[in-house]
N, CA, C and O atoms as CSV, one atom per row, in Angstrom:
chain,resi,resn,atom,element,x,y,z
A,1,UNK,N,N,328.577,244.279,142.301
A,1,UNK,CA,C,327.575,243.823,143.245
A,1,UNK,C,C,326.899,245.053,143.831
A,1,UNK,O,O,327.447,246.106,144.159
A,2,UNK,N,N,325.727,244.760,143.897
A,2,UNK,CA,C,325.210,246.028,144.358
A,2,UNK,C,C,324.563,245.993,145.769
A,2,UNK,O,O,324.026,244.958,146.163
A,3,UNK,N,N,324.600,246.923,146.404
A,3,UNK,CA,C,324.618,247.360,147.867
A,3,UNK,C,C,323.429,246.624,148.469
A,3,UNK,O,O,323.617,246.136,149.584
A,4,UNK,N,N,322.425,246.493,147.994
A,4,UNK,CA,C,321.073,245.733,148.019
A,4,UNK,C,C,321.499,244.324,148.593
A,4,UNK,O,O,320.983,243.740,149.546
A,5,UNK,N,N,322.623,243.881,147.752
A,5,UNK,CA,C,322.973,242.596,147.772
A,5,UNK,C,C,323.893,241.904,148.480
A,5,UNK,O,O,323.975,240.775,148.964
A,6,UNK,N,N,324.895,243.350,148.383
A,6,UNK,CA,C,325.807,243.676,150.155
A,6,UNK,C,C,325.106,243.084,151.485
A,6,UNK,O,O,325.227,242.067,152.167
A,7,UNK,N,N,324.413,244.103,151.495
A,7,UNK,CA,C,323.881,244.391,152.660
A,7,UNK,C,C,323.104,242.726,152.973
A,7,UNK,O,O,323.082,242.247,154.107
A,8,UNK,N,N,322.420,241.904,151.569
A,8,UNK,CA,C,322.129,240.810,151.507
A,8,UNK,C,C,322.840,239.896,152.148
A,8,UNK,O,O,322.462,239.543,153.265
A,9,UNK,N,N,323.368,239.643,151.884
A,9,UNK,CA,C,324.764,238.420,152.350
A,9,UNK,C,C,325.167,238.727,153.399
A,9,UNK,O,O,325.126,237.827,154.238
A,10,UNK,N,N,325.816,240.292,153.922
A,10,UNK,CA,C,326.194,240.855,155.281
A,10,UNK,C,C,325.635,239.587,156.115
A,10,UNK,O,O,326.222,238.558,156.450
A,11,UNK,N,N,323.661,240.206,156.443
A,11,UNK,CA,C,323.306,240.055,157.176
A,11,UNK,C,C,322.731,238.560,157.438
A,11,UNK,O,O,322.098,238.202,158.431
A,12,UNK,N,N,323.087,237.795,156.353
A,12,UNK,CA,C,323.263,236.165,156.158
A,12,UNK,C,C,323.772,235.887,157.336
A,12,UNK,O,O,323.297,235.446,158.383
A,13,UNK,N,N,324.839,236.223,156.986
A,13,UNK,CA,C,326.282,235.836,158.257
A,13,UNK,C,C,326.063,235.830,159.279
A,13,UNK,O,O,326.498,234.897,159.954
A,14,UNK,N,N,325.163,237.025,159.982
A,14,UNK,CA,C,324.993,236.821,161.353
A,14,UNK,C,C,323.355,236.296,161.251
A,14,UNK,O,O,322.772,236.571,162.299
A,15,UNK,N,N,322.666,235.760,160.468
A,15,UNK,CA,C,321.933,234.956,160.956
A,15,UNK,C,C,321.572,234.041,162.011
A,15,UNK,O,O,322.686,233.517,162.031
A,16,UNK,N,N,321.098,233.568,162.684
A,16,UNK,CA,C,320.948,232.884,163.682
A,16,UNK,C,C,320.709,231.322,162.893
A,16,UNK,O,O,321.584,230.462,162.794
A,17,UNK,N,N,319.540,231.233,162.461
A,17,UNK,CA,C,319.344,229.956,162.514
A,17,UNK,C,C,319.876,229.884,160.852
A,17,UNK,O,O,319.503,228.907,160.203
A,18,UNK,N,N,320.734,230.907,160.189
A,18,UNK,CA,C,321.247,230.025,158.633
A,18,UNK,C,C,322.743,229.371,159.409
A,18,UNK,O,O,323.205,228.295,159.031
A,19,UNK,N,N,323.351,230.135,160.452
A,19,UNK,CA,C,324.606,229.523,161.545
A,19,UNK,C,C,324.111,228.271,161.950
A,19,UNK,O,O,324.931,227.352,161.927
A,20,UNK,N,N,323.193,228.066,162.242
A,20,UNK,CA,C,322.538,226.802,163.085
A,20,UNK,C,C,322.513,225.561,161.789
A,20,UNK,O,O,323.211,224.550,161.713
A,21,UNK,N,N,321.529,226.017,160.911
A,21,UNK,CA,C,321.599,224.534,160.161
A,21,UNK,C,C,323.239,224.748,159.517
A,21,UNK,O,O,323.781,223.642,159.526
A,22,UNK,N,N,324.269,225.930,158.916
A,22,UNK,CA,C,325.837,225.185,158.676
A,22,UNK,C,C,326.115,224.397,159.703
A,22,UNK,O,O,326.555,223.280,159.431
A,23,UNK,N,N,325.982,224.671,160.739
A,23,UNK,CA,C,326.895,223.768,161.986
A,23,UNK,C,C,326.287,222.466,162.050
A,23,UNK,O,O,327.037,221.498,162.177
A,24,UNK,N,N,324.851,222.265,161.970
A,24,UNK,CA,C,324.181,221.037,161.539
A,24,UNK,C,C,324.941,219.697,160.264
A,24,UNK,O,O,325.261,218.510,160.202
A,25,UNK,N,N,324.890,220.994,159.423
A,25,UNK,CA,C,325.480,220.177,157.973
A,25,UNK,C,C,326.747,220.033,158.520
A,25,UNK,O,O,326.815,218.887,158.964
A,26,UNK,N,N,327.811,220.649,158.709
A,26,UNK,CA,C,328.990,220.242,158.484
A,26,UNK,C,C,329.438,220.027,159.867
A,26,UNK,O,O,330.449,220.639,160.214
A,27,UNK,N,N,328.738,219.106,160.880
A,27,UNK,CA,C,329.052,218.955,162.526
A,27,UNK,C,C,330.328,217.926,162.264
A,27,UNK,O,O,331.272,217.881,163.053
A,28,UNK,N,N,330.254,217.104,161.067
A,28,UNK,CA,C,331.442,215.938,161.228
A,28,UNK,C,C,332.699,216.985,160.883
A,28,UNK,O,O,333.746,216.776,161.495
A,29,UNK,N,N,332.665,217.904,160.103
A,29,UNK,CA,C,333.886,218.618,160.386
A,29,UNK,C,C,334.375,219.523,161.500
A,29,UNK,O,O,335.471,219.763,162.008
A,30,UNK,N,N,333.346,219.857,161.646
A,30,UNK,CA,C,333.276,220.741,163.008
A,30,UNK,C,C,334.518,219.809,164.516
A,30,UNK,O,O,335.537,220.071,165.156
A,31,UNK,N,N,333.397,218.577,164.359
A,31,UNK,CA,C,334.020,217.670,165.451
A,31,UNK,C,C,335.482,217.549,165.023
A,31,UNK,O,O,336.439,217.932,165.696
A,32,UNK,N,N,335.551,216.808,163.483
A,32,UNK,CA,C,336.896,216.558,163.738
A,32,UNK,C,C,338.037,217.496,163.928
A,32,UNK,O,O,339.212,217.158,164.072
A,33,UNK,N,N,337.377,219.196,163.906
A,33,UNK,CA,C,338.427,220.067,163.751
A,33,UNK,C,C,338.761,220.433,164.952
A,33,UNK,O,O,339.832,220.971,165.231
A,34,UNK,N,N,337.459,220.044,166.100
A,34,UNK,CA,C,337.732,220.072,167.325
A,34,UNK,C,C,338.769,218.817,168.324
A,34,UNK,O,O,339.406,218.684,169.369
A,35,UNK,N,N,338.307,218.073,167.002
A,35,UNK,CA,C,339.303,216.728,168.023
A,35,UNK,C,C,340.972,217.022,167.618
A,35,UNK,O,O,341.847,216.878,168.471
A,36,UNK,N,N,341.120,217.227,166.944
A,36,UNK,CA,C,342.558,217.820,165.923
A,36,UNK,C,C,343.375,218.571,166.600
A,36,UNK,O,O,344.599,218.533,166.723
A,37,UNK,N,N,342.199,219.580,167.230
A,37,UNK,CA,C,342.793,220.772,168.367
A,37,UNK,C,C,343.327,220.345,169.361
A,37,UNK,O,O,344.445,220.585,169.816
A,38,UNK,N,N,342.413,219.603,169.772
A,38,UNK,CA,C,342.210,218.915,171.287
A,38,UNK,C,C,343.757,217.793,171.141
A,38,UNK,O,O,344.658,217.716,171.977
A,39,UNK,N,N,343.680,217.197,170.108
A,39,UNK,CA,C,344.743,216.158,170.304
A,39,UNK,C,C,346.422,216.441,169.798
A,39,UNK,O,O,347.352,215.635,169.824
A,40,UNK,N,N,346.424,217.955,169.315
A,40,UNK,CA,C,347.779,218.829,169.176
A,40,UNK,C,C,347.914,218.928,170.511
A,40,UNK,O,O,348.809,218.417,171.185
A,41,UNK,N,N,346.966,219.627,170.907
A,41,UNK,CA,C,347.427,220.809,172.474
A,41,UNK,C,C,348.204,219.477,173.247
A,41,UNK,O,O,349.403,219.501,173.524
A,42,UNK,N,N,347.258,218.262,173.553
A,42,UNK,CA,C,347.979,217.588,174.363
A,42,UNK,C,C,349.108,216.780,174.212
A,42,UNK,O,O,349.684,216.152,175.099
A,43,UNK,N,N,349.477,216.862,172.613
A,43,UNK,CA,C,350.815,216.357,171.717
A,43,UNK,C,C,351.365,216.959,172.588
A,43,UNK,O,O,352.073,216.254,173.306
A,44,UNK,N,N,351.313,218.392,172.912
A,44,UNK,CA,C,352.606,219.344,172.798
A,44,UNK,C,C,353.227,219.829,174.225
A,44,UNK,O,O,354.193,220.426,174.701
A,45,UNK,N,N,351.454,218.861,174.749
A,45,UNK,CA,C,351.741,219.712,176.678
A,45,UNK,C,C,352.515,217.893,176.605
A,45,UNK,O,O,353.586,218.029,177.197
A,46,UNK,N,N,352.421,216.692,176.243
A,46,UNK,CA,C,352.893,215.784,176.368
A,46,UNK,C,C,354.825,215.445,175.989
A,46,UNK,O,O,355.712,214.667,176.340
A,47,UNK,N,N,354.646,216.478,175.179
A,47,UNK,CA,C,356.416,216.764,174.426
A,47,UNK,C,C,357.093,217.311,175.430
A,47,UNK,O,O,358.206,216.945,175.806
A,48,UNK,N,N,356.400,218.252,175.917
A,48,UNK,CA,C,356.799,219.438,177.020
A,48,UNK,C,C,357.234,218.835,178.425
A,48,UNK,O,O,358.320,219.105,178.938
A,49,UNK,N,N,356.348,218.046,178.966
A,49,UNK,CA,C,356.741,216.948,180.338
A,49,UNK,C,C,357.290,216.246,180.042
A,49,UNK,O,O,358.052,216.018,180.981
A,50,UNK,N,N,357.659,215.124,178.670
A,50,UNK,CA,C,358.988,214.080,178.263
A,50,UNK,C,C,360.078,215.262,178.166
A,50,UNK,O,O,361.030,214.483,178.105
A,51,UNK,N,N,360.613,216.366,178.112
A,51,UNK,CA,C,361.682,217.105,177.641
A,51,UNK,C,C,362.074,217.162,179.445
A,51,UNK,O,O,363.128,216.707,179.888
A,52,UNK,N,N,361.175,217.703,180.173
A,52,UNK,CA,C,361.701,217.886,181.362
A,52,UNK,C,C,361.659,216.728,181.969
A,52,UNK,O,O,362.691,216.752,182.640
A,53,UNK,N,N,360.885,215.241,182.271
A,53,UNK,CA,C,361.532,214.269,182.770
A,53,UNK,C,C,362.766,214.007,182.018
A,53,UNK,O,O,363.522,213.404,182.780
A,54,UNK,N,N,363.203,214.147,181.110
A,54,UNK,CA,C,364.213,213.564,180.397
A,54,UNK,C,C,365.364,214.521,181.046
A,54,UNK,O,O,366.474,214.058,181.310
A,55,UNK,N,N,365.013,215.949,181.298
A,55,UNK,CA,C,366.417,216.829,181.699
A,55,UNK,C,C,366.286,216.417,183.235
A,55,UNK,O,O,367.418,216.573,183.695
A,56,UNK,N,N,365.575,216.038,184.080
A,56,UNK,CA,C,365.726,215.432,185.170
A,56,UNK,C,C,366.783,214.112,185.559
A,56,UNK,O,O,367.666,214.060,186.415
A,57,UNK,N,N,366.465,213.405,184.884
A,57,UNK,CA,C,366.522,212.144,184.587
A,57,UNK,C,C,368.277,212.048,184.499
A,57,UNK,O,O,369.100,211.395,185.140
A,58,UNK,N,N,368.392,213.047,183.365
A,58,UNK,CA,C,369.893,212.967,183.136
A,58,UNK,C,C,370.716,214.197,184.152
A,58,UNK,O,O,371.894,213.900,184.350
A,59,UNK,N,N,370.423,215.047,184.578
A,59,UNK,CA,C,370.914,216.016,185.557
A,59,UNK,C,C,371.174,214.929,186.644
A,59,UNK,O,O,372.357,214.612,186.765
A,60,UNK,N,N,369.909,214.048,187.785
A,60,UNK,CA,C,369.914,212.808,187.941
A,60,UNK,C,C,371.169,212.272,188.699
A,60,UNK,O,O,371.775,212.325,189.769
A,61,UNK,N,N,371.165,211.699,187.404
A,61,UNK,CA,C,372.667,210.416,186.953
A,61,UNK,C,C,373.810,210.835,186.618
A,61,UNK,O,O,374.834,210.153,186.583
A,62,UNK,N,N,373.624,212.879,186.144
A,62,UNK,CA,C,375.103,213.064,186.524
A,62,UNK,C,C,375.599,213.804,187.776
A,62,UNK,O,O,376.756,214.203,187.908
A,63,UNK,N,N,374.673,213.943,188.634
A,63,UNK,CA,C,374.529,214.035,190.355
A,63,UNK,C,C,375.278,213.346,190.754
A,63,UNK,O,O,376.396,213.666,191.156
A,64,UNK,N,N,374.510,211.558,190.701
A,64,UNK,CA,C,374.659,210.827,191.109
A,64,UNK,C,C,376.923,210.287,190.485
A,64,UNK,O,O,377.832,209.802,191.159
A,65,UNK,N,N,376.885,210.628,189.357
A,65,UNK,CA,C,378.165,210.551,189.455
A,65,UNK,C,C,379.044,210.955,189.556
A,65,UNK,O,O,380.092,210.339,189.362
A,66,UNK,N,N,378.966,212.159,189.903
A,66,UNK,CA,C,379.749,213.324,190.505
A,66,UNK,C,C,380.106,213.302,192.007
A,66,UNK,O,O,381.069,213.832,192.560
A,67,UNK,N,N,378.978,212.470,192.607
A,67,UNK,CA,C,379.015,212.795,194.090
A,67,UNK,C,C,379.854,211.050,194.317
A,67,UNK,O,O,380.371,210.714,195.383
A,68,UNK,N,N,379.816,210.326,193.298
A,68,UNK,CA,C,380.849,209.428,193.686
A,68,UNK,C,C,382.284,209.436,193.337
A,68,UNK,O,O,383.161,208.698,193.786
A,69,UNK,N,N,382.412,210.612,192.261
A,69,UNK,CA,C,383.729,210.954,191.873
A,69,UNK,C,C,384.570,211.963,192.980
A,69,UNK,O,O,385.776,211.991,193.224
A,70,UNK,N,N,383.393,212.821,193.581
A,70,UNK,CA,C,383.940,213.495,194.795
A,70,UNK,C,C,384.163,212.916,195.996
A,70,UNK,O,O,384.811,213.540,196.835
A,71,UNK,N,N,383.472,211.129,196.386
A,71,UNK,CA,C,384.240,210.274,197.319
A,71,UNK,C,C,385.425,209.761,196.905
A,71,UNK,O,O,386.194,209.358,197.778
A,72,UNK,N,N,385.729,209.692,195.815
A,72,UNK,CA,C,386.762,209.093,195.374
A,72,UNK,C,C,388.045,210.350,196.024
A,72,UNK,O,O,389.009,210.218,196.777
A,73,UNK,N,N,387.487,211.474,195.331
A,73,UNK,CA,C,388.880,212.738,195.708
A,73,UNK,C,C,388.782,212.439,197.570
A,73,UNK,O,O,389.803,212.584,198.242
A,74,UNK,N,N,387.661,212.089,198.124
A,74,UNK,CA,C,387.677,212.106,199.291
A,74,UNK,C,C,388.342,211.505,200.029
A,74,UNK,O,O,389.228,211.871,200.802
A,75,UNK,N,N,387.860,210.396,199.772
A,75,UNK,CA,C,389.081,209.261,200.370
A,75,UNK,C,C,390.453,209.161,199.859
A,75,UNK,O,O,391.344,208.757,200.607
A,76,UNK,N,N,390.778,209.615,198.216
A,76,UNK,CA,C,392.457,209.747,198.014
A,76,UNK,C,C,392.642,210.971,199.401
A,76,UNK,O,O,393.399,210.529,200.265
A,77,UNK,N,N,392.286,211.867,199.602
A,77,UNK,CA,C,392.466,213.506,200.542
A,77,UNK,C,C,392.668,212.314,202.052
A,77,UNK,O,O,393.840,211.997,202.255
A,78,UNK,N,N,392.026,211.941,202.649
A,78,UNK,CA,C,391.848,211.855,203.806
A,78,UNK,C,C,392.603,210.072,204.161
A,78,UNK,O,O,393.526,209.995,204.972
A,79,UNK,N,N,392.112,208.888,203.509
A,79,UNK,CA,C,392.902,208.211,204.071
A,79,UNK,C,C,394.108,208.022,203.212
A,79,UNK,O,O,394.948,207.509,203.951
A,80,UNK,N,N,394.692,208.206,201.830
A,80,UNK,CA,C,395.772,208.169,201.430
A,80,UNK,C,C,396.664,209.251,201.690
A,80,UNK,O,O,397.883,209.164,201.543
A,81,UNK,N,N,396.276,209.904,201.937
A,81,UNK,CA,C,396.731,211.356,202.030
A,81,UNK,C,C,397.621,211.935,200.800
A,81,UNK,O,O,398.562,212.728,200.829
A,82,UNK,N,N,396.929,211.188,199.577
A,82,UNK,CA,C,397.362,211.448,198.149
A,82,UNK,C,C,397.179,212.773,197.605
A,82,UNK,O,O,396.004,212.898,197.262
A,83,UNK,N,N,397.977,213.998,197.347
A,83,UNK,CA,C,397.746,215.116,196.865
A,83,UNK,C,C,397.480,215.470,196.079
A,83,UNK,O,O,396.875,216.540,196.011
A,84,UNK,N,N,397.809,214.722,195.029
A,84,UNK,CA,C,397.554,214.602,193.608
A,84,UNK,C,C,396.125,214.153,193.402
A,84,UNK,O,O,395.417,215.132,193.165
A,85,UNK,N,N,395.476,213.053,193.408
A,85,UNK,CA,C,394.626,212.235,193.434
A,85,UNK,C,C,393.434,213.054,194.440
A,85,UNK,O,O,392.225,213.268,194.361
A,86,UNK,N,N,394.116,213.247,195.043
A,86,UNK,CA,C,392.937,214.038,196.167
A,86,UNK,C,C,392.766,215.291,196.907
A,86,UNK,O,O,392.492,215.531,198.083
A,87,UNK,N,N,393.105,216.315,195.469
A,87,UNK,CA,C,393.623,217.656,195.374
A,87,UNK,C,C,392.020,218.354,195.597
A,87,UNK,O,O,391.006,217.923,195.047
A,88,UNK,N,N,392.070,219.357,196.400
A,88,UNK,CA,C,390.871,220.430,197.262
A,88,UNK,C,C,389.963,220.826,196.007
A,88,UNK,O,O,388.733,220.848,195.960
A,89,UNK,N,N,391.079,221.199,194.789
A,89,UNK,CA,C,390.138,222.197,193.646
A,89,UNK,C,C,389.691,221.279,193.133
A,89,UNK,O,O,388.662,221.522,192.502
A,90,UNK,N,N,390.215,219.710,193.117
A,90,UNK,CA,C,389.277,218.527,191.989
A,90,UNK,C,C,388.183,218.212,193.338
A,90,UNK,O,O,387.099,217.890,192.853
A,91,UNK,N,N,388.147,218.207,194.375
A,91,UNK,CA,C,386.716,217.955,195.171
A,91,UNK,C,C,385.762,219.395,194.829
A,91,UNK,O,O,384.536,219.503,194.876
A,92,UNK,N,N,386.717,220.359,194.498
A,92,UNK,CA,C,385.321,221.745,194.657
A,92,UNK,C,C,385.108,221.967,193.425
A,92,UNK,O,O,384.494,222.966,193.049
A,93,UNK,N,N,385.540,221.151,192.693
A,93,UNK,CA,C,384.512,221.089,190.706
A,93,UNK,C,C,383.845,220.372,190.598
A,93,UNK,O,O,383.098,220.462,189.623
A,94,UNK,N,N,383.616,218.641,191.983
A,94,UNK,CA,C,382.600,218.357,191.715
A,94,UNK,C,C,381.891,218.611,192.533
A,94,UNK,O,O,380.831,218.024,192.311
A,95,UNK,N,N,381.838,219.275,193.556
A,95,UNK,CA,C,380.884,220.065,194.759
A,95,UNK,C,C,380.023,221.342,194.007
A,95,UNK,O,O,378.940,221.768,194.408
A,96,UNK,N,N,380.870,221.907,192.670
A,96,UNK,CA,C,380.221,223.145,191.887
A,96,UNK,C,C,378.990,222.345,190.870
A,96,UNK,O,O,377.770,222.467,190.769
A,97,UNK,N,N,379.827,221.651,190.332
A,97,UNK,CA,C,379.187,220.828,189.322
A,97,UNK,C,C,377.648,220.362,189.809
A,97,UNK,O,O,376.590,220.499,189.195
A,98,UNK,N,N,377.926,219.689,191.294
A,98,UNK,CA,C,376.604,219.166,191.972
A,98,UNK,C,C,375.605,220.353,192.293
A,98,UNK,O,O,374.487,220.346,191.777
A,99,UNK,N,N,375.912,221.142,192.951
A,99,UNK,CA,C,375.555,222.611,193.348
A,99,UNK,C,C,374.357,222.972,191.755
A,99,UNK,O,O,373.130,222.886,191.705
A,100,UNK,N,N,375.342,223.368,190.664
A,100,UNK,CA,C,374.462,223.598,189.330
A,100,UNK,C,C,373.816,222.837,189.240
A,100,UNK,O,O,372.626,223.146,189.179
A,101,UNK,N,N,374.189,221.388,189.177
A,101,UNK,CA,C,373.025,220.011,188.727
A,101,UNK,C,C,371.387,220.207,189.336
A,101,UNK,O,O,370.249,220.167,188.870
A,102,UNK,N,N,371.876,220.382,190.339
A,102,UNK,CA,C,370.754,220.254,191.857
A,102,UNK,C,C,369.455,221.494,191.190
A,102,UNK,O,O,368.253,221.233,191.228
A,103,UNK,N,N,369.969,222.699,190.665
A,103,UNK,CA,C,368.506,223.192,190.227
A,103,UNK,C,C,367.772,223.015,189.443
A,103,UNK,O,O,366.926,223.908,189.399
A,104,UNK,N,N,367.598,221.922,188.430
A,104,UNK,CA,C,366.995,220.960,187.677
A,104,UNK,C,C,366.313,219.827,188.586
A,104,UNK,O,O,365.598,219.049,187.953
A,105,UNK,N,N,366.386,219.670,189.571
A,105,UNK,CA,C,366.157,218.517,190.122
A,105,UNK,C,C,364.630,219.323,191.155
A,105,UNK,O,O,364.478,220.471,191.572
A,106,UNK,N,N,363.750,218.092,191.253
A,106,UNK,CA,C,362.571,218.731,192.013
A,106,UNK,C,C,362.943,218.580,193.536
A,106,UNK,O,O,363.912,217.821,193.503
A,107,UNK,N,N,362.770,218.799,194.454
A,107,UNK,CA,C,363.133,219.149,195.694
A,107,UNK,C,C,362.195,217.816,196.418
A,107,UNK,O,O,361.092,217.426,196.034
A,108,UNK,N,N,362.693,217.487,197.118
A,108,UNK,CA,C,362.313,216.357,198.157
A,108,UNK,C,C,360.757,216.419,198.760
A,108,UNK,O,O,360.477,217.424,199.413
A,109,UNK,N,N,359.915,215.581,198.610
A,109,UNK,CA,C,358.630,215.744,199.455
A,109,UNK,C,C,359.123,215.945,200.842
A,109,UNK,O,O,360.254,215.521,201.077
A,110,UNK,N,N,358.290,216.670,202.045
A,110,UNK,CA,C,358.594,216.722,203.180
A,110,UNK,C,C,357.631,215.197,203.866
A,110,UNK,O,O,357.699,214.910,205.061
């Protein structure tokens, strides 16, 4: 190819209006390559908020059953006065347990 012809085509490319009528001709691809984009990104920002309601959700419910397994040690501790059943280190594994849970969780509106 010779340089004549280089330089030919080069300056095709940045044409103005030979850019204008491609984008003309091929606007239905254009669009759909824009809608394609458009409807990944929000696949993925949509994947992204189900992953964290879902780690909410279940952090949650094992809050929520921890803090009834630690009434349970509570009341064996205080009105049975069961030692076994209602031993200090089985209330402070689920007081730890809750403690970790809790920074997954969004914080209370005021």
């Amino acid at each position: 190819m010779t340089t004549a012809k280089r330089t030919k085509k080069q300056s095709k490319l940045f044409d103005r209006a030979w850019l204008g009528k491609q984008l003309i001709t091929h606007s239905v691809a254009v669009v759909s390559l824009i809608t394609a984009i458009v409807g990944l990104s929000y696949n993925a920002w949509q994947a992204n908020q189900n992953e964290i309601n879902q780690n909410m959700r279940v952090a949650a419910f094992e809050v929520l059953k921890n803090l009834g397994e630690l009434q349970t040690v509570v009341n064996y501790a205080h009105f049975s006065e069961d030692k076994t059943r209602g031993s200090a280190i089985e209330g402070w594994k689920h007081v730890s347990m809750v403690r970790d849970l809790s920074h997954l969780l969004k914080p209370m509106p005021p």
